[in-house]
Steps between C-alpha positions, in 0.01 A plus 500: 500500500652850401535788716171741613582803346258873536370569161457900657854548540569424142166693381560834710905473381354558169290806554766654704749452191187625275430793698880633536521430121179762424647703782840567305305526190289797670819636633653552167173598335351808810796530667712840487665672810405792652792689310363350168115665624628784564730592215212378266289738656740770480542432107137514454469842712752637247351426214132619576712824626663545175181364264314776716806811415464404110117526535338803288197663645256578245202734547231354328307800287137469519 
């Protein structure tokens, strides 16, 4: 007669291994440090800044 083994053990091994593999995968997809946020942020300030300089106000004549 063979050894009793725990079919759980083997079963939750699995999803931990599944789970850090979609966890990496999210990491590398979402993830960006704060320094990354905030420079991004800081690009898109300056652009709207200098999109707004350029801008030509037109008065509309009725």
């Amino acid at each position: 007669m063979g050894n009793v083994i725990n079919l759980n053990r083997f079963r939750k091994r699995a999803e931990r291994e599944a789970s850090a593999k979609q966890a990496d995968a999210n990491r590398a997809k979402f993830g960006r440090t704060k320094a990354e946020r905030s420079a991004a942020e800081k690009r898109a300030d300056q652009a709207k800044e200098h999109l707004d300089r350029h801008r030509i106000d037109r008065e509309e004549q009725p």
